[in-house]
C-alpha positions as CSV (number, residue, x, y, z in Angstrom):
1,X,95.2,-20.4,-18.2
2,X,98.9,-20.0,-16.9
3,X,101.2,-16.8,-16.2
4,X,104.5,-17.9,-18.0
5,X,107.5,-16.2,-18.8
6,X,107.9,-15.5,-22.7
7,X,111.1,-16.1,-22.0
8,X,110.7,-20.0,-20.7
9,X,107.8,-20.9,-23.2
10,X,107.7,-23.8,-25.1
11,X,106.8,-23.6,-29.1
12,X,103.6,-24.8,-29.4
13,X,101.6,-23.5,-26.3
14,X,98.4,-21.8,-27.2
15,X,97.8,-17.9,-26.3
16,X,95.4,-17.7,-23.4
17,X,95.0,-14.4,-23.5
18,X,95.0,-11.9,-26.5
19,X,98.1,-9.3,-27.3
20,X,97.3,-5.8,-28.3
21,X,99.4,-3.9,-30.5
22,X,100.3,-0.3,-30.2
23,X,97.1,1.1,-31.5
24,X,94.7,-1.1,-29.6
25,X,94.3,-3.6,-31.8
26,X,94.3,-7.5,-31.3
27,X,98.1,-8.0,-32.8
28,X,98.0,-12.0,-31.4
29,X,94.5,-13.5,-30.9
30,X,93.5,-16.2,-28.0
31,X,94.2,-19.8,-28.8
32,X,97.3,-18.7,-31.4
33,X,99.6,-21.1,-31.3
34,X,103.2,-19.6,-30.1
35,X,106.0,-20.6,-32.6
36,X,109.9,-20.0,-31.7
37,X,110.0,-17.3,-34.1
38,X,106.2,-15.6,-32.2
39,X,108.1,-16.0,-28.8
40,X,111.1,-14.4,-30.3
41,X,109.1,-11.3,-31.7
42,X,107.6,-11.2,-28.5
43,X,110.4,-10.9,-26.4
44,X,111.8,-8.2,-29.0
45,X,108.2,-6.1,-28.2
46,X,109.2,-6.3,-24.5
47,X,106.0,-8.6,-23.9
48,X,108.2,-11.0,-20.8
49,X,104.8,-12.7,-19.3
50,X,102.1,-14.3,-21.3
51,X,99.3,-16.0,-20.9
52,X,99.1,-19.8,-22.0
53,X,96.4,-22.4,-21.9
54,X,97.2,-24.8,-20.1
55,X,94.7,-27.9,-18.8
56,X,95.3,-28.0,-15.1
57,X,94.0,-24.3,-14.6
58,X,91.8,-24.0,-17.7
59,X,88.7,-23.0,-15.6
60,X,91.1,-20.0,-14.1
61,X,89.7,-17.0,-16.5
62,X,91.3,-13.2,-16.6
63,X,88.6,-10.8,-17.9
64,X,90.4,-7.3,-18.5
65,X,89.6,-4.0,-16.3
66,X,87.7,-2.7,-19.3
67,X,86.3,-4.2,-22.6
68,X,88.6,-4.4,-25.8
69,X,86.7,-1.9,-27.9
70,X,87.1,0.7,-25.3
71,X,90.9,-0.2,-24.4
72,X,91.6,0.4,-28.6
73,X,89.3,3.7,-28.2
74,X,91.2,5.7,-25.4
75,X,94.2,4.0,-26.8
76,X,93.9,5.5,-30.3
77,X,92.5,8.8,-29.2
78,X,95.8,8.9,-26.8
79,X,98.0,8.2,-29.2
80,X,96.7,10.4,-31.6
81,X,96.2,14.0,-29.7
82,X,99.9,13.3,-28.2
83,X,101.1,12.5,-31.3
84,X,99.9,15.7,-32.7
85,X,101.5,17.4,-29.8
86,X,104.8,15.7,-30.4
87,X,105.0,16.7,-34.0
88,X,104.5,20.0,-33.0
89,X,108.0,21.7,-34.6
90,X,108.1,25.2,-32.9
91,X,107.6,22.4,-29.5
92,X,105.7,25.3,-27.6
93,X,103.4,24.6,-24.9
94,X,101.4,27.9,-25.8
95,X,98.7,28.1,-28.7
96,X,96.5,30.7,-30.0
97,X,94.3,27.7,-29.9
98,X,95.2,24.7,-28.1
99,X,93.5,21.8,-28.5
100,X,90.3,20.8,-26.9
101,X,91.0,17.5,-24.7
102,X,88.8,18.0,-22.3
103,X,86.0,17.1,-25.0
104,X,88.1,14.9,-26.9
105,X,88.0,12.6,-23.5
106,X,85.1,13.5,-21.7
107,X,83.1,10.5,-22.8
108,X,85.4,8.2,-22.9
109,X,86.3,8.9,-19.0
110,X,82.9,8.8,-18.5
111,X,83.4,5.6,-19.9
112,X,86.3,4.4,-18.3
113,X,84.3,5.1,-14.9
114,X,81.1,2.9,-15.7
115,X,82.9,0.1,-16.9
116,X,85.1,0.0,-14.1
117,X,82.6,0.5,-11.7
118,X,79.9,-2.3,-13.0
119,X,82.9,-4.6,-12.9
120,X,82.9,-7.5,-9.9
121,X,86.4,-7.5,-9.9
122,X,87.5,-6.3,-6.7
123,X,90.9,-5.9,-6.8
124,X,93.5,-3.8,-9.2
125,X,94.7,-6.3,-11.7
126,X,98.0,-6.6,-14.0
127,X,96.7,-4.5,-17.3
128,X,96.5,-6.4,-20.6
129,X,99.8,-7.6,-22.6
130,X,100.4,-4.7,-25.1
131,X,103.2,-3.6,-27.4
132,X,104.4,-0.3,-28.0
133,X,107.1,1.4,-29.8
134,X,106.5,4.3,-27.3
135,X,106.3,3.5,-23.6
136,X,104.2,6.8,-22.7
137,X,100.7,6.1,-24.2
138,X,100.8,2.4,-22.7
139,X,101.5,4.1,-19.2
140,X,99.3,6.9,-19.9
141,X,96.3,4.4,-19.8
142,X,97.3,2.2,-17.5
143,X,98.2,5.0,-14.5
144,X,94.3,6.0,-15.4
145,X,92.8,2.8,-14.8
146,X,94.2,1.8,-11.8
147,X,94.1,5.5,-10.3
148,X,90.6,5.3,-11.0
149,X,90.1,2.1,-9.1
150,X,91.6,3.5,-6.4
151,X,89.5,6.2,-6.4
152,X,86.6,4.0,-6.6
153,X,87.7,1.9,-4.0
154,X,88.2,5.2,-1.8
155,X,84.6,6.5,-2.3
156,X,85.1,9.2,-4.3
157,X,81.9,10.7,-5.9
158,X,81.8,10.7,-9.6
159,X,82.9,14.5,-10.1
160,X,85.8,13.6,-8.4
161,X,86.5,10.5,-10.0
162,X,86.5,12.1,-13.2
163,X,89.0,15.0,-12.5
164,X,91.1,12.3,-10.9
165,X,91.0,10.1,-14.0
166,X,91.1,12.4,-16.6
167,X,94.4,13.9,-14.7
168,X,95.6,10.3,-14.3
169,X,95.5,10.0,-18.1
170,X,97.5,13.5,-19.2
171,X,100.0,13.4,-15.9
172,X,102.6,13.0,-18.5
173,X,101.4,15.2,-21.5
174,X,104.5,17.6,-20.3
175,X,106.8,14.5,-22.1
176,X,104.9,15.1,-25.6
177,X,107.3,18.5,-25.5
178,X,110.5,16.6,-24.0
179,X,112.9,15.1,-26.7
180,X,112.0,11.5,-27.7
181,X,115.8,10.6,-28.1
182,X,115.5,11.2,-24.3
183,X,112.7,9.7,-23.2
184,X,113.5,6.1,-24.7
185,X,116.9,6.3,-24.4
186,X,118.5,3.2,-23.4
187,X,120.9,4.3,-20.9
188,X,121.6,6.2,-18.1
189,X,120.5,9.6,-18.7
190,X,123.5,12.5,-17.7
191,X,122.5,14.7,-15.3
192,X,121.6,17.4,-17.7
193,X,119.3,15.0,-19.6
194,X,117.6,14.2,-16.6
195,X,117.2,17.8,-15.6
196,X,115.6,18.1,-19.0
197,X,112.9,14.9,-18.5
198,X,111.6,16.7,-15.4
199,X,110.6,19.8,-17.4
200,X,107.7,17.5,-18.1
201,X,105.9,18.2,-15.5
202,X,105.7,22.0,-15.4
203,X,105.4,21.8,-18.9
204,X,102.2,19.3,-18.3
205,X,100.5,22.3,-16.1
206,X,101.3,24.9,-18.8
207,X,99.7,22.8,-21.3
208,X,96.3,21.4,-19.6
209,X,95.7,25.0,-17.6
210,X,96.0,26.5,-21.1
211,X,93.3,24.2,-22.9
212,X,89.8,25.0,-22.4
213,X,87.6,22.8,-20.0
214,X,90.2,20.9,-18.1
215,X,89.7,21.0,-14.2
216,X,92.3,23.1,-12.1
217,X,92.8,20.0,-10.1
218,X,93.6,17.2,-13.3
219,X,96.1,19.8,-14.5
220,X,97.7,19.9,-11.0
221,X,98.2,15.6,-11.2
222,X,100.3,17.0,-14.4
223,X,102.4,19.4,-11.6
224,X,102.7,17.7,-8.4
225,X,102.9,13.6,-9.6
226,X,106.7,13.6,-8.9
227,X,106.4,16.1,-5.8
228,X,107.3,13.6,-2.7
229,X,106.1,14.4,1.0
230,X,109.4,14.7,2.6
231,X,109.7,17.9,-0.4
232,X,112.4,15.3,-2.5
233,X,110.1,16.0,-5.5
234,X,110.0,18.2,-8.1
235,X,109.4,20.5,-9.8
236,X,108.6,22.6,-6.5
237,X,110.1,20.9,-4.0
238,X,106.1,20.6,-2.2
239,X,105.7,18.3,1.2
240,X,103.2,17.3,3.3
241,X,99.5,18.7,2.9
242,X,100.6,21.0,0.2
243,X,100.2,18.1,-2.3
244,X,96.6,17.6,-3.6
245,X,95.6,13.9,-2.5
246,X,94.8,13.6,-6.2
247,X,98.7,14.3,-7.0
248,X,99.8,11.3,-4.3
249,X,97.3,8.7,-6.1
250,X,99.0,9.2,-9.1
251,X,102.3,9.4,-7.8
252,X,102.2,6.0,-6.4
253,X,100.4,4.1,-9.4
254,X,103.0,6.0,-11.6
255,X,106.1,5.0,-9.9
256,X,104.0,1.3,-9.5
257,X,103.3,0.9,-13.2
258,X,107.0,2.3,-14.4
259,X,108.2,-0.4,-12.5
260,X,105.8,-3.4,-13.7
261,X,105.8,-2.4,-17.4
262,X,109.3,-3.2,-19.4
263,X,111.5,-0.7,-20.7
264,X,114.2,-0.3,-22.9
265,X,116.9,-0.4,-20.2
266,X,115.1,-3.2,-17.6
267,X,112.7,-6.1,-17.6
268,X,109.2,-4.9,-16.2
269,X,108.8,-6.4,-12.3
270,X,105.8,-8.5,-11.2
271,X,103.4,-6.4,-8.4
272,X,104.9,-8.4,-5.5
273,X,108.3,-6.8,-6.1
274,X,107.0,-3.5,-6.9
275,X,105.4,-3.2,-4.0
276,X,107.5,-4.0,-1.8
277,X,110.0,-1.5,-3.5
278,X,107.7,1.6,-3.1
279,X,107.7,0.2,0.7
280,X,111.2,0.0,1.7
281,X,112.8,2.1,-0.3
282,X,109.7,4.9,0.0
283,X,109.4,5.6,3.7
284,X,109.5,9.5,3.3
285,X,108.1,9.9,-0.2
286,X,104.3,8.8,-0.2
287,X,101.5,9.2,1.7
288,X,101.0,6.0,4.2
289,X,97.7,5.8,4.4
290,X,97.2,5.7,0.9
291,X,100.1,3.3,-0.4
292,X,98.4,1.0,2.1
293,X,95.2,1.4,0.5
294,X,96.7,0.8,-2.7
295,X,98.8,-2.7,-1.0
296,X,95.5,-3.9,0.0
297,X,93.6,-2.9,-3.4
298,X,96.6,-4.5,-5.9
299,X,96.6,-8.2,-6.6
300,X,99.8,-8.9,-5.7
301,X,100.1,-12.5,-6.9
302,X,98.7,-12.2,-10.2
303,X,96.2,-15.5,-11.4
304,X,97.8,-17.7,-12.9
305,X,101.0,-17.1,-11.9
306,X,102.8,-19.5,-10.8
307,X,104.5,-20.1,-7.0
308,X,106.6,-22.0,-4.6
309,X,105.2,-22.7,-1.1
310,X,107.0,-23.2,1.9
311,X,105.9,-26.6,2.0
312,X,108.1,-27.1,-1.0
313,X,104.9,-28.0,-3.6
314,X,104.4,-25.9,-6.8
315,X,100.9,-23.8,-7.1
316,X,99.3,-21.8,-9.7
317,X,97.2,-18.9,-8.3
318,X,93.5,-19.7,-9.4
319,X,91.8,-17.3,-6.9
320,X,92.1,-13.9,-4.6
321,X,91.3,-12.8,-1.2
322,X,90.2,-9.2,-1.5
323,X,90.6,-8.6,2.0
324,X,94.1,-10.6,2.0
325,X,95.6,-9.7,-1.2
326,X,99.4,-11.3,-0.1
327,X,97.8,-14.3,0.1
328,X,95.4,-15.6,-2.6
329,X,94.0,-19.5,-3.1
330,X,96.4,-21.4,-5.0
331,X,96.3,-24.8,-6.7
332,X,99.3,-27.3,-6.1
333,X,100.1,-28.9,-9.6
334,X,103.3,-30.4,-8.0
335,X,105.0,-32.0,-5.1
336,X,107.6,-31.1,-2.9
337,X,109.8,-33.8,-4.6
338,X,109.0,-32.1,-8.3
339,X,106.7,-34.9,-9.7
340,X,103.5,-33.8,-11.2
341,X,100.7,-34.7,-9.1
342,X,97.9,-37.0,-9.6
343,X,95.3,-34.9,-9.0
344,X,95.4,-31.1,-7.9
345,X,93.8,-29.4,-5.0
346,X,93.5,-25.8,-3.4
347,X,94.9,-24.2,-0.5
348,X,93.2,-21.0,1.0
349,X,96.2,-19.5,2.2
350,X,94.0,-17.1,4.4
351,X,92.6,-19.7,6.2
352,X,95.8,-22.3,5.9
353,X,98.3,-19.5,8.1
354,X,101.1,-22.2,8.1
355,X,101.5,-22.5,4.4
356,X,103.4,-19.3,2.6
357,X,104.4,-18.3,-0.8
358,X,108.2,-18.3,-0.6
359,X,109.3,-17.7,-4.2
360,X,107.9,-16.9,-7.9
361,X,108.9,-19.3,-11.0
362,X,108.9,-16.5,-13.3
363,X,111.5,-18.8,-15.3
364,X,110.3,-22.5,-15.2
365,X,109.4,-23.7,-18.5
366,X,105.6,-24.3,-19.9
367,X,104.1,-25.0,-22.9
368,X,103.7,-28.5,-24.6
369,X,104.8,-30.6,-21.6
370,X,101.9,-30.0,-19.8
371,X,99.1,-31.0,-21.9
């Protein structure tokens, strides 16, 4: 299967890879084929990549991070308790008795951590395509899978991994008591809006320290995810060592995610681009050591995305390097003079030093003309 943009797909490709709707559920099954109007609704969801089948990679296979019955669970159950929280009318973070998430998601962190750990796949994958008419449950999940692949990767011991993943999946409960006018507003927010947003995350620590069970140190990824090292954050202003290493995992695969999932105001950016953002433009803010653990840990060229090489020839990426993540194996489909070639073969770009990805066709059409 391909990469594509949704964007530049032709009527009449076949989905490669399943769509999940809001509550977990398969909303487009594999091997549907796409009409105008699909693509359309698609776009209009915010879904701008798919996956397509498409004969000249069609033994290339993405397996997601965890199984589909357990994506729809901790999706639901997310959904659920924050809506509850949302509908709250008095909107106060106190309760004579607040709820009980810590057993709500106990086992399914529990489960979150076994599936990810008997996994082979060794690097931090793109999460599945999934529509949502509200961005925070989507990024709720997602910040928890790939902080708990970090923390994996890391060698953290299981009691750690699950305060780390269980505060990974409520760093943002604080915004189930911020206005939702706000949070999916379309624009730039004023200043005073913005001021208002960043309640969130003391209003996250009031909540979680309040409710019975949850660990000191998950309520505090709630508190510190948008405190920076150089003390830039908020809401305390914290640097250095007085931000819990838990906090700095999620405060890099927070800002990472915002900026690879689409919202209302900007298409979402593909890992290579994200990355290279929290780089330059993050000298101060994160914690070095571990934003390069998290460089090396994140496929940066997703498979089956589809590149230019210096060399001029089109590739589709149909393997990775774990140890060389900026440099996968890809298969040339085309020649430097645009033709279609006879018959495809692979480079190893970690063996093949000469040879360089030099661009990303996010836009080239697919679809029917390659069968």
């Amino acid at each position: 299967m391909r990469l594509v943009s949704t964007r530049s797909c032709k009527p009449g490709a076949k989905l490669g890879k399943a769509i999940f709707g809001e509550t977990g559920q398969v909303l487009l099954g594999k091997d549907v084929e796409l009409t105008e109007r699909l693509l359309h609704r698609l776009e209009e969801y915010g879904i701008s990549l798919i996956y397509i089948e498409d004969p000249l990679t069609e033994d290339v296979v993405i397996e997601g991070v965890i199984s589909d019955e357990l994506r729809r669970e901790v999706t639901q159950t997310v959904r659920g308790e924050f809506r509850k929280m949302m509908n709250d009318t008095l909107r106060t973070t106190k309760s004579i008795n607040p709820p009980d998430l810590a057993s709500t998601f106990k086992s399914l962190i529990n489960s979150v951590i076994d599936e990810l750990t008997s996994t082979s796949q060794a690097m931090i994958m793109l999460t599945d395509m999934q529509v949502s008419d509200h961005y925070l449950y989507q990024h709720s999940l997602n910040v928890c899978l790939y902080a708990t692949q970090l923390g994996l990767s890391y060698g953290y011991n299981r009691n750690d991994l699950y305060m780390l993943s269980l505060g990974a999946l409520m760093h943002d409960i604080g915004k189930t008591k911020i206005p939702r006018e706000l949070l999916l507003k379309p624009g730039k927010l004023t200043v005073e809006e913005y001021e208002e947003v960043k309640k969130h995350a003391e209003l996250g620590f009031d909540i979680l320290r309040g409710m019975p069970n949850i660990p000191l140190l998950s309520a505090h990824c709630a508190f510190q995810h948008h405190e920076r090292l150089d003390g830039s954050g908020y809401p305390r202003g914290l640097k250095g060592g007085e931000i819990h290493d838990f906090a700095r995992w999620v405060g890099i695969v927070d800002v990472f995610d915002a900026m690879t999932t689409h919202r209302v105001y900007r298409r979402a950016m593909l890992p290579h681009e994200a990355v290279e953002i929290l780089y330059t433009g993050s000298t101060n803010h994160f914690d070095r050591d571990k934003l390069s653990w998290f460089r090396d840990k994140i496929a940066i060229y997703p498979l089956g995305i589809e590149v230019t090489l210096n060399t001029g020839e089109i590739g589709v990426v149909v393997d990775l390097n774990a140890n060389i993540p900026h440099r996968p194996i890809v298969r040339v489909v085309e020649l430097e003079e645009g033709g279609p070639i006879a018959v495809p073969y692979e480079v190893d770009l970690s063996k093949k030093l000469s040879v360089m990805i030099t661009d990303v066709n996010r836009s080239k059409q697919m679809g029917q003309a390659r069968n």
